[in-house]
C-alpha positions in Angstrom: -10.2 -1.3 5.1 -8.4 -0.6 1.8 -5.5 1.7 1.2 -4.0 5.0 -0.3 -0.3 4.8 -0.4 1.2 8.2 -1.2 5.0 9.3 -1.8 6.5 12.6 -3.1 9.1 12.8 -5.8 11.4 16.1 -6.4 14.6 16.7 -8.4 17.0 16.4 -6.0 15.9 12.7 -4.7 14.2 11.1 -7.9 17.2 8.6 -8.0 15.7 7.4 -4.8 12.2 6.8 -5.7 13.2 4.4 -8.8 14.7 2.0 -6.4 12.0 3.2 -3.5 9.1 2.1 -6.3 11.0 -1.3 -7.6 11.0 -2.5 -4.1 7.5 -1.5 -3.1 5.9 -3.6 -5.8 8.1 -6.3 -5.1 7.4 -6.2 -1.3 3.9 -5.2 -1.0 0.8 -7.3 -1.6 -2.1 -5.3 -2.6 -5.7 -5.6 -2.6 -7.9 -5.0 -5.5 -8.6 -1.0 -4.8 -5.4 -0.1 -2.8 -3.1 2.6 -5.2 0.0 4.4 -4.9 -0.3 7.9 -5.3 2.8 9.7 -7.2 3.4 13.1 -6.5 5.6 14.9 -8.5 6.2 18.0 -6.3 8.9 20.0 -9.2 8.1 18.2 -12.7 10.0 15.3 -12.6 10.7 13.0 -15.8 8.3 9.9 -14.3 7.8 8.2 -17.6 9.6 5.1 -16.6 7.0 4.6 -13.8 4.3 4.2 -16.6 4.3 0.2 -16.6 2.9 -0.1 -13.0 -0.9 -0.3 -12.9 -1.4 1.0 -9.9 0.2 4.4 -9.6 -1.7 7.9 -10.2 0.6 10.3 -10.7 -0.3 13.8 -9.8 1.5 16.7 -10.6 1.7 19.8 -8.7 2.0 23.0 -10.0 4.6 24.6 -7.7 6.5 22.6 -5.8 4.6 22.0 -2.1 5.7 21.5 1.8 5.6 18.0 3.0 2.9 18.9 5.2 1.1 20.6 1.7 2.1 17.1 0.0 0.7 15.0 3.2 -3.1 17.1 3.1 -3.3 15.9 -0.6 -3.1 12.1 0.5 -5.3 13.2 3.8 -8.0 14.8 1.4 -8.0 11.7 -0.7 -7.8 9.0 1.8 -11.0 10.5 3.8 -12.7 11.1 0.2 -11.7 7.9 -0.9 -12.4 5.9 3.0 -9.1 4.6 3.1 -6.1 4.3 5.7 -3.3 6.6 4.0 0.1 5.1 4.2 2.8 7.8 3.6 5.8 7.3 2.2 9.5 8.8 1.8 11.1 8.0 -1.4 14.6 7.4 0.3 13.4 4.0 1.0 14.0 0.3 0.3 10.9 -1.7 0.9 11.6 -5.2 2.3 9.8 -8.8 2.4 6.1 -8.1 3.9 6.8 -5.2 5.7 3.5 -3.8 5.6 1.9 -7.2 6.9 2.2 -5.7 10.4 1.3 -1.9 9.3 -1.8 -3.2 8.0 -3.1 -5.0 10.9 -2.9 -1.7 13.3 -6.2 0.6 12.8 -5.9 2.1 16.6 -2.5 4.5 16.2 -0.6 5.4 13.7 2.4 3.3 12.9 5.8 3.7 11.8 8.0 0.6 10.6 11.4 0.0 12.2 14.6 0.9 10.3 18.3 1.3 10.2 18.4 4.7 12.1 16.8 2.3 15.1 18.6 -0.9 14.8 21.9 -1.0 12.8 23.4 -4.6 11.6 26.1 -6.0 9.4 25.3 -9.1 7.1 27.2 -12.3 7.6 29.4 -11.9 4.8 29.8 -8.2 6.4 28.7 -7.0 2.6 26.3 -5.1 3.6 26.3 -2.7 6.6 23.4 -0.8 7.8 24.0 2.1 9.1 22.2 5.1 10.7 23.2 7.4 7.7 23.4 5.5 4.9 24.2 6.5 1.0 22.4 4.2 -2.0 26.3 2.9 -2.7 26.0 1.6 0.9 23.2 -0.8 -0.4 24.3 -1.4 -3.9 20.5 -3.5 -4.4 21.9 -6.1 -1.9 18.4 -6.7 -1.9 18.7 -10.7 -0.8 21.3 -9.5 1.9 19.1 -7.2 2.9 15.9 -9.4 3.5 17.7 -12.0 5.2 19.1 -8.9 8.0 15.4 -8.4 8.5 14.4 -12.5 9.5 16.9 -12.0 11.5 15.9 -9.1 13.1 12.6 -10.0 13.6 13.8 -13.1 15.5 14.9 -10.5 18.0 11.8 -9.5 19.2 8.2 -10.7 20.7 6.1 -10.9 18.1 3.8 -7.7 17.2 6.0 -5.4 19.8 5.6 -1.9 19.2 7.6 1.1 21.2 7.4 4.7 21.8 10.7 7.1 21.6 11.7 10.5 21.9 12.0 11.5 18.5 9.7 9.8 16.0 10.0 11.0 12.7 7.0 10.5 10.3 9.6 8.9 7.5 6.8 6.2 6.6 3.7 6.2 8.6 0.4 4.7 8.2 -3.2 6.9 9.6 -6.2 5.1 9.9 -9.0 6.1 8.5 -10.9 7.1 11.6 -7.6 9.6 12.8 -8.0 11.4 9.4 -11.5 12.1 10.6 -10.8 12.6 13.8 -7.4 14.6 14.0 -7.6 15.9 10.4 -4.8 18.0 8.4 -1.3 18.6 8.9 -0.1 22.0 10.0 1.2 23.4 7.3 2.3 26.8 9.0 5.8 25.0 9.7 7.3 25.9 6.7 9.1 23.7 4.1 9.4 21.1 6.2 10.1 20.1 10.1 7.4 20.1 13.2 4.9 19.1 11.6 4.7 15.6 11.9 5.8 16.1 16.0 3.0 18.3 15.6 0.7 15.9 14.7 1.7 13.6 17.4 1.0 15.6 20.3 -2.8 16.2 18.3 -3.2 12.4 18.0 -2.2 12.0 22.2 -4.3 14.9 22.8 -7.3 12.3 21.4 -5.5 9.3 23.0 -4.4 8.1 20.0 -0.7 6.9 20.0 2.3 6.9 17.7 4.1 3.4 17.9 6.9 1.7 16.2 6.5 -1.9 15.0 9.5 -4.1 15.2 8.0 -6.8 12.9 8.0 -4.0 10.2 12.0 -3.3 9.0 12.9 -0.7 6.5 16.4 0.5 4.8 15.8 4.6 5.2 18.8 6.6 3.5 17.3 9.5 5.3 17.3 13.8 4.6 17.7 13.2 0.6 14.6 15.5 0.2 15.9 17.9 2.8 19.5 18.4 4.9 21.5 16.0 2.5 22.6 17.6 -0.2 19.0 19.2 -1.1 19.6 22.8 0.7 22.3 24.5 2.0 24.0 25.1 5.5 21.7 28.5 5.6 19.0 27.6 3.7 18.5 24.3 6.5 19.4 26.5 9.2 16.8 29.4 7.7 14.0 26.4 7.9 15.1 25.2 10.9 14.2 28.9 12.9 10.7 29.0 10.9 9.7 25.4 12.3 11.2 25.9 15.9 9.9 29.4 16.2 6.2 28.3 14.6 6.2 25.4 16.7 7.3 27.4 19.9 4.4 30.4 19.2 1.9 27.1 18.9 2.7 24.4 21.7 4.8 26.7 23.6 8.8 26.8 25.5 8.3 23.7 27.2 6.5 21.3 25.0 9.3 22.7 22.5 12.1 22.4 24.7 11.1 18.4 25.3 10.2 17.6 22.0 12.1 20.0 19.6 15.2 20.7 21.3 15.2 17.8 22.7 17.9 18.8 25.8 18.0 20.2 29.5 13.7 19.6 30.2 14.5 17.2 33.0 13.1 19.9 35.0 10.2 20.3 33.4 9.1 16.5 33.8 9.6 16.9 37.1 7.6 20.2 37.2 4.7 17.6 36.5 5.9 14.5 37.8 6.4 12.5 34.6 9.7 11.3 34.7 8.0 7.9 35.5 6.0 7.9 31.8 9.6 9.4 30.0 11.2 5.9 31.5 8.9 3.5 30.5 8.3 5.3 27.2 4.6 6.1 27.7 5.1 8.6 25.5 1.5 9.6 24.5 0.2 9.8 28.0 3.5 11.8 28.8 2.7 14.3 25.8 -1.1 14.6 26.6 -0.1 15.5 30.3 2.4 17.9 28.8 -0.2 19.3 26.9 -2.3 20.8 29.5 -1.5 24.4 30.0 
């Protein structure tokens, strides 16, 4: 099945998607009717991204949530019958990391990155960290490909995980879980719970959230959001509207376990899942959760 791509650009982070667009093209091999979608969520200068063939570029006309920005690709992908691949623009896109993406059309995946595995290069040049700024990288791209290899000689081949948090920085959704679990939640605010959110609807449906080690990204992380893009009160103002919207939805425990994310040993006990919580079984654990 073929492919929309989709990635947001805004003001305070459009540094990123230059870079986050060089490397995609460089690193991703499309077929014929795959296309990245470019959305310009606060009327960004995008001329320099008119060379590439395969970008649309739409425009909104007030800047959206990242669950708002996520339904246009969801609308699209089931209009168009395609898996949607969604994508931050803090990213560096390395040698075939969406060969293993692509193969997956059961759960939704999310590539490795530096915020899972940090490394140093040889020369010790290049350092990836879990918070990482673009000086950091300095477009070591070489450096950064050969981290990867090696990373990937790590690991069995096509192993994928579940953790605690997974945060939807670049995710692909089959077609057949846009038609079957639908829409983000936008009632989250500006952004934050909805993609947890849309986890605990996929295990509700038995479909699974799963991280692939044969996929390796460099994520820079927050520069839409906490980094520099809002203010101490203006992050803690949209951190209360997610937490108390995701609280009035799924309710204290399910946020205490996955929002919170401290003191809910007790309520795995409560329903005998600290088994699933130490194997990482994480959908079964959240579907089990899930039952009122």
């Amino acid at each position: 099945m073929n492919n929309l791509f989709a990635m947001v650009t805004m003001k305070s982070s459009n540094f990123y998607t230059n870079f986050a667009i060089k490397s995609f093209f460089m690193n991703t091999i499309l077929d014929e009717s795959d296309e990245l979608l470019l959305i310009d969520n606060d009327k960004n200068d995008l001329s320099n991204f008119s060379s590439y063939k395969k970008i649309k570029i739409i425009k909104n006309k007030k800047p959206l949530s990242f669950a708002e920005n996520v339904n246009q690709g969801i609308e699209l992908g089931i209009q168009s019958k395609k898996n949607l691949i969604f994508l931050n623009n803090d990213i560096i896109f390395t040698k075939d990391w969406f060969k293993p993406i692509q193969i997956e059309e059961n759960d939704i995946s999310i590539p490795a990155c530096n915020q899972l595995f940090a490394y140093n290069s040889d020369c010790g040049k290049l350092k990836l960290k879990f918070l990482m700024k673009f000086e950091d990288f300095n477009e070591n791209y070489y450096l950064l490909n050969e981290i990867v290899q090696k990373h990937k000689l790590k690991f069995k081949v096509n192993l994928k995980f579940q953790t605690h948090l997974m945060p939807f920085y670049c995710f692909k959704i089959p077609y057949k879980i846009l038609l079957d679990v639908g829409k983000f939640d936008t009632s989250f605010g500006k952004g934050g719970g909805e993609d947890i959110d849309y986890r605990i609807r996929c295990a509700i449906q038995n479909y699974g959230v799963n991280f692939l080690t044969d996929s390796y990204l460099l994520h820079f992380q927050g520069k839409s959001t906490w980094d520099g893009a809002e203010s101490l009160k203006e992050t803690e103002k949209r951190n209360k509207i997610y937490i108390d919207a995701f609280k009035k939805k799924w309710g204290e425990k399910m946020c205490q376990f996955l929002i919170i994310r401290k003191n809910f040993s007790q309520i795995l006990s409560e329903k005998n899942l600290d088994d699933l919580y130490k194997k990482g079984q994480f959908t079964k654990l959240i579907k089990l959760l899930s039952e009122k």
